[in-house]
C-alpha positions in Angstrom: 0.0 0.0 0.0 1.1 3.1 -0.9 -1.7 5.6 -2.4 -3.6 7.8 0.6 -7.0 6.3 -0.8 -5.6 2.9 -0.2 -5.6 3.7 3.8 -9.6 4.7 3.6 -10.6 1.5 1.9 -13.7 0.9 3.8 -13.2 -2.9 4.2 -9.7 -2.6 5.6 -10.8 -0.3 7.7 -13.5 -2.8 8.8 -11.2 -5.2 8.9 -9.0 -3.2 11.3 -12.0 -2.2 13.6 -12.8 -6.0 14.3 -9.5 -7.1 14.8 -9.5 -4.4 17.9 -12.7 -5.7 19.0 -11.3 -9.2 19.1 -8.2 -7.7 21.2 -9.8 -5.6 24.0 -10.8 -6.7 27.2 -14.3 -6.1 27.8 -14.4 -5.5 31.7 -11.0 -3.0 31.4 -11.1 0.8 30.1 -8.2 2.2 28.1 -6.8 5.6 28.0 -4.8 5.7 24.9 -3.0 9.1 24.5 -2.0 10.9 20.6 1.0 13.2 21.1 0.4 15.1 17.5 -2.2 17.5 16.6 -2.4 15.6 13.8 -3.8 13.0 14.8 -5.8 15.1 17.0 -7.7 16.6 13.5 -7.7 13.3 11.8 -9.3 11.3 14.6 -12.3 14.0 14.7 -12.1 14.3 11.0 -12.4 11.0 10.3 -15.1 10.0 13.3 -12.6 7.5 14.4 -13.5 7.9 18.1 -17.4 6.6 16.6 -16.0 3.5 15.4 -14.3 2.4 18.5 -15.3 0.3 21.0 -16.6 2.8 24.1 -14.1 1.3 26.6 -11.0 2.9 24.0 -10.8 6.5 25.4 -8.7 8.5 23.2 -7.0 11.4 25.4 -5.8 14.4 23.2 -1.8 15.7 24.3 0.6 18.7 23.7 1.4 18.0 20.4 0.0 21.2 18.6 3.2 23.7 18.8 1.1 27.0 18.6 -1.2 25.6 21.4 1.6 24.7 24.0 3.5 28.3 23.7 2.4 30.6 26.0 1.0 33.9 26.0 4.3 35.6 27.1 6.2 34.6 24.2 3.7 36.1 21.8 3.8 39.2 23.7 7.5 39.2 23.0 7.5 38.3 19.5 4.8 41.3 19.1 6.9 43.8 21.0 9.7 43.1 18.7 7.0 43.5 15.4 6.3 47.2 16.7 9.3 48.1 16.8 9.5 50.4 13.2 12.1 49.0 11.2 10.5 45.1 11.7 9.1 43.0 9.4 7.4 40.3 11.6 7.4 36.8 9.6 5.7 34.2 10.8 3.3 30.9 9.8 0.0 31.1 8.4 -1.5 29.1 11.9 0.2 31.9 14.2 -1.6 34.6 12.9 -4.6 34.4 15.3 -3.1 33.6 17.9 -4.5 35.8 20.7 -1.4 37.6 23.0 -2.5 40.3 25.7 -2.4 42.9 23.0 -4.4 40.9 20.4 -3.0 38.8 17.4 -0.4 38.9 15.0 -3.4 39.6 12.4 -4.9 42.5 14.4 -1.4 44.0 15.0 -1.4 44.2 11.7 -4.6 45.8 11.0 -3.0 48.6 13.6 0.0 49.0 11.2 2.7 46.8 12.0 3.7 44.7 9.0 3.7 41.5 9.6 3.6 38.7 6.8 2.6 35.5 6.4 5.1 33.1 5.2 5.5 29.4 4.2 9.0 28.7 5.3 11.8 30.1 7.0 13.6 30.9 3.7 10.7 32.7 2.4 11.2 35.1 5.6 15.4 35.1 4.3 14.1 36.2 0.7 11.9 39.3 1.9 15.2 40.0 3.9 16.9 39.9 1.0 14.5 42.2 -1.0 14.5 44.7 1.8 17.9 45.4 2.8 17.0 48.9 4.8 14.6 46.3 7.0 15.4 44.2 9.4 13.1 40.5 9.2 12.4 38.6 12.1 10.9 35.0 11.6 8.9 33.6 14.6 10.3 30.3 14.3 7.3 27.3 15.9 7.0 24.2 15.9 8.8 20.8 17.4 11.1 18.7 15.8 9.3 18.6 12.6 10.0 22.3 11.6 12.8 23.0 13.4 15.5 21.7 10.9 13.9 24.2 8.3 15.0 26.9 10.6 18.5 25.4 10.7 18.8 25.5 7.7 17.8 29.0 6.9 19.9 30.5 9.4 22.9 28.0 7.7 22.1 30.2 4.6 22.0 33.3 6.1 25.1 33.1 7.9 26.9 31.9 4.4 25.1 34.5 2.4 26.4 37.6 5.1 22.6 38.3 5.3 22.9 40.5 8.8 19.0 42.1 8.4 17.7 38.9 9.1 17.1 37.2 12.9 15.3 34.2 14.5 12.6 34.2 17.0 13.3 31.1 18.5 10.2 29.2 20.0 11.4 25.1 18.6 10.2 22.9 21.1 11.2 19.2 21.7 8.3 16.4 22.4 10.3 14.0 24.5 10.6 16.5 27.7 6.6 16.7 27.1 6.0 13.4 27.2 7.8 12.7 30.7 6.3 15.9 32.3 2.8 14.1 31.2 4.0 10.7 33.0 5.1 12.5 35.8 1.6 14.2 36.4 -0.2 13.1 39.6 -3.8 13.3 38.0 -2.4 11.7 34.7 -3.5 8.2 33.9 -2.2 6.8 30.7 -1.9 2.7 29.8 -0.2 3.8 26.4 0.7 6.3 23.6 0.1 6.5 19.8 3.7 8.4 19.0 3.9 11.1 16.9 4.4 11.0 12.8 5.6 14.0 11.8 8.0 14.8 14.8 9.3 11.0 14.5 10.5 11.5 10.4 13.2 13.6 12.0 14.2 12.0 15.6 13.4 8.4 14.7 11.5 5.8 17.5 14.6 5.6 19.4 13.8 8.4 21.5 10.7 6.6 22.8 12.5 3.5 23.6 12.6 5.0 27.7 8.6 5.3 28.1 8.6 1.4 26.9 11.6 0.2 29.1 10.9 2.9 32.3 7.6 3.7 32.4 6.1 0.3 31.1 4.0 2.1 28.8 3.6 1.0 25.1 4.1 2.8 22.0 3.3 2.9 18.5 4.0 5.7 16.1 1.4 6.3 13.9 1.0 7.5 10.2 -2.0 10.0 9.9 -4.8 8.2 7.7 -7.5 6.5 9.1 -6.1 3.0 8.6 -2.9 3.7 10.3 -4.7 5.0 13.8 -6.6 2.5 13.6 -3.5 -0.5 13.0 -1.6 2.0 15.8 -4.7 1.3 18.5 -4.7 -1.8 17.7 -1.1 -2.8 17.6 -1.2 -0.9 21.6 -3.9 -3.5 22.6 -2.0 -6.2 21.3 0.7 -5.3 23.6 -1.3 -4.7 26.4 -2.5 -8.1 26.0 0.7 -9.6 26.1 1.5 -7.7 29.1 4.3 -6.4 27.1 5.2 -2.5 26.4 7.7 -1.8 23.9 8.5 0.9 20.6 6.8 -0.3 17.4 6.9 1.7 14.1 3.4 1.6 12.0 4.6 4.3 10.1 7.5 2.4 8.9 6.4 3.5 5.1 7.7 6.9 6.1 9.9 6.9 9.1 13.1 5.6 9.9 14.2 3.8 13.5 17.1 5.9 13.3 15.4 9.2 12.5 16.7 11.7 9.4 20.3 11.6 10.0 21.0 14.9 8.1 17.8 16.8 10.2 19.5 15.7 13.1 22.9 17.0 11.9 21.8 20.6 10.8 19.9 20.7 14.3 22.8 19.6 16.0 25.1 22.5 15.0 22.5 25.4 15.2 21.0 24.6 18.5 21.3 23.4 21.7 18.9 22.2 24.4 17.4 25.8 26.6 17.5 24.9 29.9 14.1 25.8 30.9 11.2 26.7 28.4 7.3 27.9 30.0 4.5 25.1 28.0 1.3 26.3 28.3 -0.3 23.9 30.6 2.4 22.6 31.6 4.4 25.2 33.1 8.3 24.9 32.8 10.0 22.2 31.7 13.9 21.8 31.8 15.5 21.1 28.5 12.2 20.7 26.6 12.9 23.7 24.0 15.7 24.9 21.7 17.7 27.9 21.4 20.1 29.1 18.7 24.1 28.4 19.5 26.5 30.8 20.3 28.1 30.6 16.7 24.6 31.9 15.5 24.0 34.9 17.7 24.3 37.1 15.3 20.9 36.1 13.7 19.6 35.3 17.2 16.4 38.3 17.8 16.7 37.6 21.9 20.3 38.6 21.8 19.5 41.1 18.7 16.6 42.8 20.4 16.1 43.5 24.0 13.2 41.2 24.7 10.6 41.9 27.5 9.9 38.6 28.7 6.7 38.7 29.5 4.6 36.1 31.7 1.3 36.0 31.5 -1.3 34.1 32.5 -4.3 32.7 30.2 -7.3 33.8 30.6 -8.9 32.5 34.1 -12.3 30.7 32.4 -10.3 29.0 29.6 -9.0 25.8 30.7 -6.5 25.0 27.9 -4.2 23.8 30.2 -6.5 20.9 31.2 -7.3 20.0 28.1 -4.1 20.0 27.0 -2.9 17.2 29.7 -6.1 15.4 28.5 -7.4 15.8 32.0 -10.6 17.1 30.4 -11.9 17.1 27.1 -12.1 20.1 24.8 -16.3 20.3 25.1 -16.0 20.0 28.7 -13.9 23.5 29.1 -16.1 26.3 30.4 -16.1 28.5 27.0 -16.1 25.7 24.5 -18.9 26.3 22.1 -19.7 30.1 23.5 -17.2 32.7 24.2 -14.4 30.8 22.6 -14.9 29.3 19.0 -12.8 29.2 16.2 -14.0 32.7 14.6 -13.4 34.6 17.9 -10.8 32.1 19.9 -10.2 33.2 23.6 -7.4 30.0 24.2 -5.0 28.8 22.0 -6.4 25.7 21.1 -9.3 26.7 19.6 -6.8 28.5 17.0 -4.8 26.2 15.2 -6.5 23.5 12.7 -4.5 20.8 14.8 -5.4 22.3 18.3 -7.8 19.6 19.7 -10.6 22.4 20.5 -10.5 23.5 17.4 -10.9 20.1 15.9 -13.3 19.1 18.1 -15.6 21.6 17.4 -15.3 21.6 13.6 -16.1 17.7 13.6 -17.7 16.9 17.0 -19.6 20.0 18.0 -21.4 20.8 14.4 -21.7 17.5 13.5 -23.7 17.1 16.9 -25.8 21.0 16.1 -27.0 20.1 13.2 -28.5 16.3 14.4 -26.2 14.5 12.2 -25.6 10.8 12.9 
């Protein structure tokens, strides 16, 4: 198999859904966690939660990069866009993104020009093109993205391009994970690994929640198929009483990760020692900053950066829901104040942000009487 429509073939996805019905245990309940946001869309998406067994509880986890960062680093990033001679870069998903101030978008209703770009070395060319400018990216995103912004400041550094700086924000998903196992009010008998993140760092990384925590793992490809071969590869385990690293997305990633990623990250960054997650709080060595050798084209050492803390706002309870301690319909604002036109938390922004998902797929679905 190797076409997308091949992996929504109704009868192997029949196929797969009896298969977990012969492997769970009827008197147990299983909390099975998805660290990537997008699984988080394509389970809602897909109504993947409907064709479950009701004793599978699928628990939604930090793995959406704009929903973990908190408030205080937008605020900082936004500072720096005021400031006259900035040209504020940044991804198409951070543009909403509510700060104390308001959004990247509204900021730049009030003047400030900020852009939306595709990549990092989009953000380099408008550098290039405005040489009297200076062009700060606000770099997001775990693992996945992160080598893209390597790369760019690679090039920038070769090409002498000095109008051009990085907003670091690169976060790392295995400091996450162990903050989540470490949670008092956290109960979690296994994990479906992340995809994307996993085409750079390999499974390797997870081998230490399998061996330490006796929790088992499967990383996951993103079509309904492969969730649905990931849940039931977990109960297979479970019913072996084993817990172990297993690679359904073997079609795509390698054990040993993207050796080249992992060399470009390697000599741009190194690990922060402490970085605030929305939610979560601070965690040490969970984040990336840019290496001495780069600090040239770093915007904290450019720029005198506030450093702002702030706290979300009090009703929204993103912070639960992104611990999977409650689910997004069960927050407070969910469905009222905060919806995807007029977002109070972060979640509720982003495509992949379980809110937001969960109301696009769950929450209509369930307004308009649909089946």
């Amino acid at each position: 198999m190797k076409y997308v429509d091949e992996f929504r073939r109704p009868e192997l996805i029949g196929k797969a859904r009896e298969e977990i019905r012969r492997l769970i245990d009827p008197s147990r309940h299983y909390r099975f966690m998805e660290v990537c946001g997008g699984h988080t869309h394509a389970i809602y998406r897909f109504g993947l939660k409907d064709l479950l067994p009701r004793n599978i509880e699928l628990v939604h986890g930090p793995g959406c990069p704009v929903c973990v960062l908190p408030m205080g680093r937008i605020d900082d990033g936004l500072a720096l866009a005021r400031q006259p001679e900035v040209i504020f870069t940044a991804f198409g998903d951070m543009m909403r993104v509510p700060g104390t101030h308001g959004s990247p978008l509204e900021q730049k209703a009030r003047g400030v020009d900020v852009r939306i770009v595709y990549s990092p070395a989009d953000a380099l060319k408008i550098a290039e093109a405005n040489p009297d400018r200076h062009v700060l990216f606000f770099a997001i995103g775990f693992e996945t993205t992160a080598p893209s912004t390597a790369l760019t400041l690679k090039r920038a550094r070769e090409r002498g391009i000095g109008n051009f700086s990085v907003f670091c924000n690169h976060v790392t998903i295995i400091p996450a994970i162990r903050a989540i196992l470490d949670s008092p009010d956290m109960r979690i008998d296994a994990f479906i690994g992340p995809g994307h993140v996993s085409t750079v760092i390999g499974c390797r990384p997870y081998e230490w929640i399998a061996r330490n925590e006796k929790k088992p793992i499967v990383v996951s490809g993103f079509e309904p198929l492969d969730i649905l071969q990931a849940v039931a590869m977990l109960l297979r385990q479970l019913r072996n009483g084993e817990a172990k690293v297993e690679n359904q997305y073997g079609r795509v990633v390698p054990w040993e990760g993207n050796r080249s990623a992992l060399k470009a990250l390697a000599e741009v960054f190194e690990l922060r020692p402490y970085f605030e997650w929305r939610g979560l709080g601070f965690i040490s060595q969970s984040a990336l900053r840019i290496r001495d050798e780069y600090a040239e084209w770093d915007a904290e050492r450019r720029f005198t950066v506030p450093g702002v803390r702030v706290t979300d706002p009090k009703a929204a309870q993103c912070g639960e829901v992104l611990k999977g301690v409650l689910q997004p319909a069960q927050c407070k604002l969910f469905g009222k104040e905060c919806t995807p036109e007029h977002p109070i938390g972060a979640l509720m922004v982003s495509s992949e942000g379980s809110c937001a998902a969960y109301y696009t797929f769950e929450h209509r679905k369930a307004a308009v009487g649909a089946p």
